[in-house]
N, C-alpha and C positions, 0 to 999 in steps of 0.2 A: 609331775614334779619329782615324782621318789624314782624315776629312772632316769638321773642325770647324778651327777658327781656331785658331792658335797660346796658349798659354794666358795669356798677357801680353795678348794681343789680345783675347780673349775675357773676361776680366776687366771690360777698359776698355770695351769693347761691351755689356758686361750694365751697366753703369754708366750709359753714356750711354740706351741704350735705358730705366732706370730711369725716369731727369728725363725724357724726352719723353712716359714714359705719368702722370707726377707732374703735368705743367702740360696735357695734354689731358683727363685727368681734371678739375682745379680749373677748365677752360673748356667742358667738355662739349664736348668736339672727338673725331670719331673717331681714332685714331691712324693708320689706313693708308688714309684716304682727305682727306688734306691738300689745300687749297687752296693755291697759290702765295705766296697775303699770309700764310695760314696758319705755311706753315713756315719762313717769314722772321719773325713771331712768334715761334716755336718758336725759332729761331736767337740773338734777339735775347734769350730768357729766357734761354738756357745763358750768353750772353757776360757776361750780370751777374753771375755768378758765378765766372767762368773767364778764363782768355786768351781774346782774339780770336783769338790765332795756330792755338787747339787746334778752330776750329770746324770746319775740314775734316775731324778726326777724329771729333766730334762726329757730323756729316751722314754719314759714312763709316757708322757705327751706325747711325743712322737707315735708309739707304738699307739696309742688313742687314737691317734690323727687315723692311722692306718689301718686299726679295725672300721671305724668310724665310713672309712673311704670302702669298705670289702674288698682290702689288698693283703690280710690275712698279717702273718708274723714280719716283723724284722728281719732284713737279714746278716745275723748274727751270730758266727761261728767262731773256726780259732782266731781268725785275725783281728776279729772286730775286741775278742777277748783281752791279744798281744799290744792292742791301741791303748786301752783301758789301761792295763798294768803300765806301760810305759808312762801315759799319761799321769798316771798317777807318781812314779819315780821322779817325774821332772815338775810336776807342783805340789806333791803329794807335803814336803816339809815346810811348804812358804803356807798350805793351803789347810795346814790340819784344825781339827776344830775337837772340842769335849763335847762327845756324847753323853746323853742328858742317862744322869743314872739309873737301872732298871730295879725296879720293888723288890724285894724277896715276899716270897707266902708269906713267911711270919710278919712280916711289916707290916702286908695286907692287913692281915689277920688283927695286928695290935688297932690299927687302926677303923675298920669297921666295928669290931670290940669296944671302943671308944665310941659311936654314935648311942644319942642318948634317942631311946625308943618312943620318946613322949611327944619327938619335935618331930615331924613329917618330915621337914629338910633334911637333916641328920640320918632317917632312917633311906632317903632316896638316895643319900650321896653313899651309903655303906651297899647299897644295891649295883648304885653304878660300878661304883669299886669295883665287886664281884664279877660284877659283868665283862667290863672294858679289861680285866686283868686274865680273866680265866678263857676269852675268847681270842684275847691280844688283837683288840679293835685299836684301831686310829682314833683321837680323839671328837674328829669330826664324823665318827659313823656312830659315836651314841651321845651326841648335845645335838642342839639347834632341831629336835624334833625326828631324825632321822629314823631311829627306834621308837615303834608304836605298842599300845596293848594289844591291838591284832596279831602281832607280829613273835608275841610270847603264847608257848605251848607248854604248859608244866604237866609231866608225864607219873604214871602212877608210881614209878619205880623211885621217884625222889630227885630226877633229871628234870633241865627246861632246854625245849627247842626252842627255838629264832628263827625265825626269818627275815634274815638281810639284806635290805634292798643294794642295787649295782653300787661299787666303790670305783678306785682305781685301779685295784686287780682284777676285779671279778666284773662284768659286766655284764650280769644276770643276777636275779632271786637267787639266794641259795641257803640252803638248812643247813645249822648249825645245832649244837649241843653242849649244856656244861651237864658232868659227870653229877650222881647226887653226892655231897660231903656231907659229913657228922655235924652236929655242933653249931655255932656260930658261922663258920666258915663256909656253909651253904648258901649259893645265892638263891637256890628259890624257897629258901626262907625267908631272903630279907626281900625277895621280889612280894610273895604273900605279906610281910609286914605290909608293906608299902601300898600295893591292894585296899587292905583293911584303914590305912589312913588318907585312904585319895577316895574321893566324895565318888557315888555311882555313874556323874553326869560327866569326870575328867579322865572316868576308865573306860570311854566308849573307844570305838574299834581303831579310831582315825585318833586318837589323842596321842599324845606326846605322853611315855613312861616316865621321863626324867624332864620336871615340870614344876612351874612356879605356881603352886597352887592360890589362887583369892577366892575362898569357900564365901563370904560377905557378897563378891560381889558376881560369884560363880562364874569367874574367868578362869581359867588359866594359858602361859603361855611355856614353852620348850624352857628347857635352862640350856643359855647359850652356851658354848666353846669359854671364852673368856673367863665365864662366871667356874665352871667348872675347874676348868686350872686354876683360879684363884683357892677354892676352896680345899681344893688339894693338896696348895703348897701351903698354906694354912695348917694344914693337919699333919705335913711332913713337919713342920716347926713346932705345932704345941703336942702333938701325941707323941712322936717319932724324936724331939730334941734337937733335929738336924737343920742347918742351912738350906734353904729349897734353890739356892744359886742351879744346882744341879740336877735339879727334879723338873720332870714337866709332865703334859698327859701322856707324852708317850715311853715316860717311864712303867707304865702299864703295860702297854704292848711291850717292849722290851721286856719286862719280867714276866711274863704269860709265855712269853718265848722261852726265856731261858728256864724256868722250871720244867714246862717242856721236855727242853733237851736235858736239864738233869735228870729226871724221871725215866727215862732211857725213850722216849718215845720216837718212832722213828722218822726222820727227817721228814720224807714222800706224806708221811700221814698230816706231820707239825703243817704244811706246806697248803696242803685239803684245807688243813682247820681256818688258819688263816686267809687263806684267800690268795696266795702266792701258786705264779705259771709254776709249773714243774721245771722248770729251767731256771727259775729267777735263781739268783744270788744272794738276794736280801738278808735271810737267815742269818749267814755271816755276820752282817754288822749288826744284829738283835742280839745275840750270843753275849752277854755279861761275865767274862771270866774275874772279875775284881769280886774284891768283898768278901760278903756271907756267901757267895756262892761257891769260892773256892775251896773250901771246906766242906760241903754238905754232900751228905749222902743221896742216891737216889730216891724219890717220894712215889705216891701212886700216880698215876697219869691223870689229869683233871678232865680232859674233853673224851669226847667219845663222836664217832659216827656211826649212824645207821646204816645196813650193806644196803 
């Protein structure tokens, strides 16, 4: 189970990969042995139907389809790059859409600073915070179970490793690291709180870390996606005073990003942490230049790898 894509992701992927073998079939085109104008064709069908903005996700399936087949990368160089830019010139203004706005640390901050210590919920949702913000995880790679306590390595130095099962960058295990921080602001502090309020029989190796615990009835189950954003935008409205119109979970990953790059950390490395090819582009649109970020000075780097 934990080597396949989240099931939101997976969904979307069985979808996109549908219409790519719908329009290679109607053109008697192989599917995993694409030419470059080929699947700028291909690209160009999905967008008549769709956002222009959703075609990253689009190719992101594709490029699945074709690891998936062992036909190795896309191929996708300047041209395929020149398709994209134009395409975007020509729906770019009918097709634009508000990206959901990214945390700054201090919001973090206010806001796990706000979970009351005595409620288990409270203290699991100020963990996740830490987690899904300082690793700049998607929000389906830490609800619905994906993250386990096997899966958590807390290191003597004041660090916690992870281990990540396959997403839709990465499709392999890979180690991960949050840096140790001072203070409140540490997550494997509030990983250890949460430890110490999750019964011994809901912290075995296969459990779910961010979990609805029933100690009465010695169940527990994941805390979903759903439930998770709820609670999120809850705490952008009563801690933070703001509208959550424009907040979502992956206002996390985007601010995990962007401190990142304030911090000066360098792109190749930001690229490792997250789980992004060395090619991707993505970063770009994670990049938050509005707001508190405009203004702020560089901070210390949050992640770290092992050589």
């Amino acid at each position: 189970m934990r080597l396949r894509l989240a099931g939101g992701s997976h969904r979307t992927y069985r979808g996109h990969q549908g219409q790519l073998l719908e329009f290679c079939a109607a053109f008697q085109l192989d599917p995993v042995s694409l030419t470059e104008a080929e699947l700028c064709l291909v690209g160009a069908y999905f967008a008549m139907g769709h956002s222009v903005n959703s075609l990253g996700s689009f190719m992101s399936a594709v490029q699945s389809f074709y690891l998936d087949a062992g036909a190795g990368e896309l191929p996708r160089s300047s041209k395929f790059a020149l398709f994209k830019r134009g395409l975007s010139r020509i729906f770019g203004a009918a097709d634009e859409v508000q990206p959901t706005r990214a945390l700054a640390w201090e919001e973090l901050t206010d806001m796990v600073c706000a979970a009351d210590q005595r409620v288990r919920a409270e203290v699991s949702f100020a963990a996740q915070l830490l987690v899904a913000f300082s690793l700049a995880l998607r929000t389906e790679d830490h609800t619905d179970g994906r993250l386990r306590w096997g899966d958590v390595y807390p290191q003597l130095d004041g660090s916690v490793e992870f281990l990540l099962p396959p997403g839709k960058s990465v499709r392999r295990f890979r180690r991960v690291a949050i840096a140790a921080r001072p203070g409140e602001g540490g997550a494997l502090l509030w990983l250890r709180r949460l430890a110490a309020a999750t019964p011994l029989w809901a912290r075995e190796s296969h459990m779910p870390v961010f979990a609805v615990v029933d100690e009465a009835a010695m169940k527990a189950r994941p805390l979903s996606r759903s439930e998770f954003v709820a609670q999120f935008k809850a705490a952008v409205e009563t801690v933070l005073g703001r509208s959550a119109v424009l907040y979502a979970g992956y206002s996390l990953r985007r601010g995990g990003v962007t401190e990142m790059l304030m911090a000066g950390v360098p792109v190749p490395m930001i690229k490792r942490h997250v789980g992004w090819v060395p090619t991707s582009e993505a970063i770009c649109g994670y990049y938050d230049h509005a707001g508190v970020f405009q203004m702020r000075v560089p901070t210390a780097a949050m992640g770290r790898r092992r050589v």
